[in-house]
C-alpha positions in Angstrom: 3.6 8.1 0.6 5.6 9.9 3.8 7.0 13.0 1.8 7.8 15.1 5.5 10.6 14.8 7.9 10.9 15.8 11.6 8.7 16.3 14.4 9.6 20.2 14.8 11.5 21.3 11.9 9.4 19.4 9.5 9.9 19.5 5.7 7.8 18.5 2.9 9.2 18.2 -0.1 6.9 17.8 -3.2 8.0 17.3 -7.4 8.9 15.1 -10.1 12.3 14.8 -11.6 10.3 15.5 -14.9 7.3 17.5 -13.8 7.1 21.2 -14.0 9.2 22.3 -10.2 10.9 20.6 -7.2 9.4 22.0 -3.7 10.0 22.3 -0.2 7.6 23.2 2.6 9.5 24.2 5.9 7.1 24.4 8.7 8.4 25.1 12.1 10.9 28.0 11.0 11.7 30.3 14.2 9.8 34.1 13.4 12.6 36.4 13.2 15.5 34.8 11.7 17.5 36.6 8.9 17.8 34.1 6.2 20.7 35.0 3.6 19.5 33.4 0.7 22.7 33.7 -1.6 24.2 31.2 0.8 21.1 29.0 0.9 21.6 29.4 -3.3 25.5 28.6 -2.3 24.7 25.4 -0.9 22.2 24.3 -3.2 24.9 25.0 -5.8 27.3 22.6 -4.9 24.4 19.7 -5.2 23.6 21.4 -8.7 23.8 18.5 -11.9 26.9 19.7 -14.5 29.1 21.2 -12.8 32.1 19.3 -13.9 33.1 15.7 -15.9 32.1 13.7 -12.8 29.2 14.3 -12.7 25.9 13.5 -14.9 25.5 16.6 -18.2 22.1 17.6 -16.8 22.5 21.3 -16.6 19.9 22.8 -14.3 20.2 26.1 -13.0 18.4 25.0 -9.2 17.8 28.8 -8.8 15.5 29.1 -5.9 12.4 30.8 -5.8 10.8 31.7 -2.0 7.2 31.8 -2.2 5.9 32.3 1.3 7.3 32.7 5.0 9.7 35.1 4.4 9.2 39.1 4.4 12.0 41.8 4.5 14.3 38.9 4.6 13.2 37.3 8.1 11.1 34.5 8.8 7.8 35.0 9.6 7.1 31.7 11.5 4.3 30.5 8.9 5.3 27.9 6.2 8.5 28.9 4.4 7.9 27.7 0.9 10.2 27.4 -1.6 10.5 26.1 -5.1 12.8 25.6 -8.3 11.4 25.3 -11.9 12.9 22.2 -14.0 14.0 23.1 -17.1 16.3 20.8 -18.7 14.4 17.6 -18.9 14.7 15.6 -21.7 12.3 12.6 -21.2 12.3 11.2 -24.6 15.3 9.3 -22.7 12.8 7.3 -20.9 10.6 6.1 -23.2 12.2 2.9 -24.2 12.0 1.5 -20.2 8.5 2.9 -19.5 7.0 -0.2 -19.3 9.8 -2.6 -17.9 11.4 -2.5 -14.4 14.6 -1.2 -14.4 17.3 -3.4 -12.2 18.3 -1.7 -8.9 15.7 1.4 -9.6 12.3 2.0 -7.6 10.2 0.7 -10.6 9.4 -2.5 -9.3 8.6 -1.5 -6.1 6.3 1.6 -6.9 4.2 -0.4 -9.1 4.2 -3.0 -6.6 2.8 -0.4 -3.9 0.8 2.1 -5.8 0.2 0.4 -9.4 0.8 3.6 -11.4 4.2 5.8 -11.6 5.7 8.1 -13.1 8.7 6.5 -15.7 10.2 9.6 -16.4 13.8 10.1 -14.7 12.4 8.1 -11.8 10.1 10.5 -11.4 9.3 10.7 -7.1 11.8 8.3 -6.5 15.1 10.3 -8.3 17.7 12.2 -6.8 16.4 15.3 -8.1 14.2 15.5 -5.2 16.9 16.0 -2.8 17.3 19.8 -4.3 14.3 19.8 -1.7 16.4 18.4 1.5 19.6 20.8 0.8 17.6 23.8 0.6 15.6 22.8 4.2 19.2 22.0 5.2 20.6 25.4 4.4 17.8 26.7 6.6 18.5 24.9 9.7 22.1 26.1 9.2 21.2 29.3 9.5 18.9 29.0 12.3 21.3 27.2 14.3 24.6 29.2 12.6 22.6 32.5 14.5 22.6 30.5 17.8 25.8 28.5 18.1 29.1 27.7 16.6 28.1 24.7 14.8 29.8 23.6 11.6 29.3 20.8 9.4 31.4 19.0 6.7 31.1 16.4 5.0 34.0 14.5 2.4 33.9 11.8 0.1 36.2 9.0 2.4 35.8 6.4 -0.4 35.2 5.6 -4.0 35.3 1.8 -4.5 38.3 0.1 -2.8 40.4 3.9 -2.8 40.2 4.8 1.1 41.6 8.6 2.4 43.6 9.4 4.8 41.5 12.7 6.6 42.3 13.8 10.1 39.0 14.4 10.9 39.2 17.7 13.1 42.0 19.5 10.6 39.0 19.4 7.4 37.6 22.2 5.9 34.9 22.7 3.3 38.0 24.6 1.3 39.6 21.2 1.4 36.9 19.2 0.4 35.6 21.8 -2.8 39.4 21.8 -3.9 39.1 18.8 -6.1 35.8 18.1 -8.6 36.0 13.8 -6.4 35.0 16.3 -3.2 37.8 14.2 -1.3 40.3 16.6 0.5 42.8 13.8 0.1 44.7 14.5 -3.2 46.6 11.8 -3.5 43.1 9.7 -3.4 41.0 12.2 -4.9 43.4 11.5 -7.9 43.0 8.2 -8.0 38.9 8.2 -7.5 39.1 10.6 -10.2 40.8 7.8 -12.7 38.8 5.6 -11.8 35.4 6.9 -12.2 36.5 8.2 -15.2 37.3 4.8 -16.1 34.5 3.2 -15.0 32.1 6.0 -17.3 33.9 5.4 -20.3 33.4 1.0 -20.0 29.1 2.6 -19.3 29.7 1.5 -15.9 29.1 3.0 -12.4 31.1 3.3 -8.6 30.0 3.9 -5.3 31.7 4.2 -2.2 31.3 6.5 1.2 30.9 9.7 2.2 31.7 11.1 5.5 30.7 14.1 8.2 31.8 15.5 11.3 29.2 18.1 13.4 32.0 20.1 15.2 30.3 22.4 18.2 26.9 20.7 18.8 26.1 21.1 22.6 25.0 18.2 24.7 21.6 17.1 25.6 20.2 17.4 22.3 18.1 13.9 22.0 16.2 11.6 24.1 16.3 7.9 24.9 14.4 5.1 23.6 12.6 5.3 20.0 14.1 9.4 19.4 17.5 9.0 19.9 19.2 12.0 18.2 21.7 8.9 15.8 18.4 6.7 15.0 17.0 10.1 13.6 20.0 11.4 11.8 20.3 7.7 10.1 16.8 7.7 9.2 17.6 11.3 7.4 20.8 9.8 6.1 19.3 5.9 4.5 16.3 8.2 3.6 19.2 9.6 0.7 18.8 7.7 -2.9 21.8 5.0 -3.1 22.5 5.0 0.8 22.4 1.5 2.0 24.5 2.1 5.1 25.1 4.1 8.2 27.5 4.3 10.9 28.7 6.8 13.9 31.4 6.7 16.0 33.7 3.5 15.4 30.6 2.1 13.6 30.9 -1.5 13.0 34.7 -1.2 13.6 33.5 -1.1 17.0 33.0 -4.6 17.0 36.2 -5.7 17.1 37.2 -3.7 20.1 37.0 -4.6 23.5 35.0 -2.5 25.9 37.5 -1.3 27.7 39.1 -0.3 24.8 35.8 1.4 23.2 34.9 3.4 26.3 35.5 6.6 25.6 36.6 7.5 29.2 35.6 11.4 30.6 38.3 13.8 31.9 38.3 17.5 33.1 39.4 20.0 30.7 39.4 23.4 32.3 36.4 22.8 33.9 34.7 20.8 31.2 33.8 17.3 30.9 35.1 16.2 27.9 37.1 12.8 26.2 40.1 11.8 24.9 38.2 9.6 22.4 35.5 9.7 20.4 34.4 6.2 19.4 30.5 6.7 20.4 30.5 9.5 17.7 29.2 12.1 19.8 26.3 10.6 21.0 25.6 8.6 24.1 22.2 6.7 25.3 20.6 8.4 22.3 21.4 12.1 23.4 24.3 14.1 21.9 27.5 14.1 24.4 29.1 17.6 23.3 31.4 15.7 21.1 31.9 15.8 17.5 29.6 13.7 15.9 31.1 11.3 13.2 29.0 9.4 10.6 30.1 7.7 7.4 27.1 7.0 4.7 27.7 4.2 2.4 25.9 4.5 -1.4 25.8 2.1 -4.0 27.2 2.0 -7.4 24.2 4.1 -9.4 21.8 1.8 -10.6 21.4 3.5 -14.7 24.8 1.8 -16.3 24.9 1.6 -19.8 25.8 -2.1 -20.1 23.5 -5.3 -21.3 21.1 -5.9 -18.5 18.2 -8.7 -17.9 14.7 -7.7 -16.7 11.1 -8.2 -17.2 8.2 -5.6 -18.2 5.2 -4.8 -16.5 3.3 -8.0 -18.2 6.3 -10.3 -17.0 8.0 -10.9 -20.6 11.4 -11.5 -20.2 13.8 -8.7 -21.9 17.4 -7.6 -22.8 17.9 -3.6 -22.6 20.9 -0.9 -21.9 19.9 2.6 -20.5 20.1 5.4 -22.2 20.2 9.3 -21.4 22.3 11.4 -18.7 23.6 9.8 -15.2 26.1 10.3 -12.9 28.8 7.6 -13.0 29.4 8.1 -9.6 27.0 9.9 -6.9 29.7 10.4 -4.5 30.7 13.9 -5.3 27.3 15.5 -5.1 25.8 13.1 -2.1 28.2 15.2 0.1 26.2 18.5 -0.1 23.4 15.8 0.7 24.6 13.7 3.8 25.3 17.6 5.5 21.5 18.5 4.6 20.7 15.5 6.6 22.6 16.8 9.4 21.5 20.1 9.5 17.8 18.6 9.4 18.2 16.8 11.8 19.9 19.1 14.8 17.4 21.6 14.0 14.8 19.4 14.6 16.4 18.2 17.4 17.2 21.9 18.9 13.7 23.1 18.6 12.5 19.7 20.5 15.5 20.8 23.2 14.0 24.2 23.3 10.4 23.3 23.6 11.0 21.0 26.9 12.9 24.6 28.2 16.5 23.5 27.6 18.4 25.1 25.2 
């Protein structure tokens, strides 16, 4: 089972949504940099479970304990470790779906692969590992925050069929934290809200998209060929439970342009290259263009609704079951703190990889 990202900037994240912690192992961390951890503690906040009638009751506190790698607040350059004790779990929840395979869930497919796993809240396979990602995230953005003026936001664009009308370069993570949807949008926001509200109360479930824009990342980050800087970032990004689709730049939108539309042609501005459009995302021949980059993430409805469903256990009977315990109707709100953690992964990884060849 691959449990590391990045070549670099790797991260190993380790824990059960059940077991005793959720880890992370950073290795590759530049000696030397000051690491604020109330702001890593910020960001892992806004993935946290409870924090309003979205999302799923859970109420974990996700406080974040460093173990290694860090002394007098600066990285040391050996493993940075770092860990958060579960401590609301309540897996009597699980017990009556032990032994079946839930539809849309990882249960068929672990057992499949490994024969044995772990029924408890999904165990390896829930979202609760991605406590793991957003902390390694909040790391790069710090490393690369010290070094640049690169920001990252994120949005929920969609829920369902409600679409929001962002101008992409005005956001502001103000905007998007305004409203518990995360969609700066109100007038959408409002309606998402209604809806997924809705859709809870008839033990159903939503998906929809979230979006991100990288504002300030230089050019030349990236390489042709198998490592291009977007086939990375959407590996980080369908790596995220319920993501089944990626896009940058005019995405599949593209496809209905012609080429001499789509080009995004390069001018002079004061001296710099630059264009008037963005529709490659930021990113050209696999190697970031100075640009902002621009991806939208699309996740499914979450699989745990609460309706009648039609399965079969372990020894292949045929069964009738509804879930039972404490989901998000929607993952949308909290997959935005995720999909900039997948960002932030991968341009540090990236960065280092830049530096190491003796660019910067």
């Amino acid at each position: 089972m691959s449990n590391t990202t990045g070549r670099l900037f790797r991260a190993t994240t380790f824990g059960e949504s059940h077991g005793e912690m959720m880890g992370v192992v950073i290795d590759g961390c530049p000696p030397g940099v000051v690491i604020d951890l109330p702001q890593v503690q910020a960001d892992l906040d806004r993935r946290r479970p409870g924090q309003t009638h979205l999302t799923t009751p859970r109420d974990e506190r996700d406080t974040l304990r460093v173990v290694s790698g860090l002394f007098d607040g600066s990285t040391t350059g050996s493993p940075l470790t770092i860990v958060f004790e579960n401590q609301d779990t309540r897996s009597r929840d699980y017990q009556g779906t032990k032994d079946l395979f839930r539809p849309g869930h990882a249960d068929y497919g672990y057992h499949m692969r490994y024969g044995v796993r772990d029924h408890r809240g999904g165990g390896r396979a829930s979202a609760r590992e991605t406590i793991s990602r957003v902390a390694a995230g909040a790391i790069g953005r710090q490393i690369l925050q010290d070094r640049f003026d690169i920001d990252v936001i994120a949005w929920v664009s969609s829920v369902g069929s409600i679409e929001a009308a962002i101008d992409v370069m005005e956001i502001s993570r103000a905007d998007v934290d305004s409203h518990p949807t995360r969609c700066p949008d109100l007038r959408a926001a409002k309606e998402m809200e209604a809806n997924i509200q809705a859709a809870k109360a008839a033990g159903d479930t939503l998906g929809g998209c979230v979006s991100a824009v990288a504002k300030g990342v230089p050019a030349g980050w990236g390489a042709p060929v198998f490592d291009k800087f977007e086939a990375d970032l959407a590996k980080a990004c369908l790596s995220l439970p319920a993501c089944k689709g990626f896009e940058i730049g005019s995405g599949f939108a593209g496809t209905q342009m012609k080429g001499s539309d789509h080009n995004d042609e390069f001018t002079l501005d004061n001296g710099l290259v630059s264009s008037p459009t963005n529709h490659a995302g930021g990113v050209l021949g696999g190697i970031t263009s100075g640009q902002p980059i621009q991806i939208k993430c699309a996740f499914k409805p979450v699989s745990t609704h609460f309706k009648q469903q039609r399965t079969v256990t372990k020894d292949l009977d045929p069964v009738e079951f509804k879930n039972v315990g404490r989901h998000d109707p929607c993952v949308l709100p909290r997959a935005v703190p995720l999909v900039e953690a997948a960002l932030w992964l991968t341009l540090t990884d990236h960065y280092l990889i830049t530096l190491s060849l003796g660019r910067s």
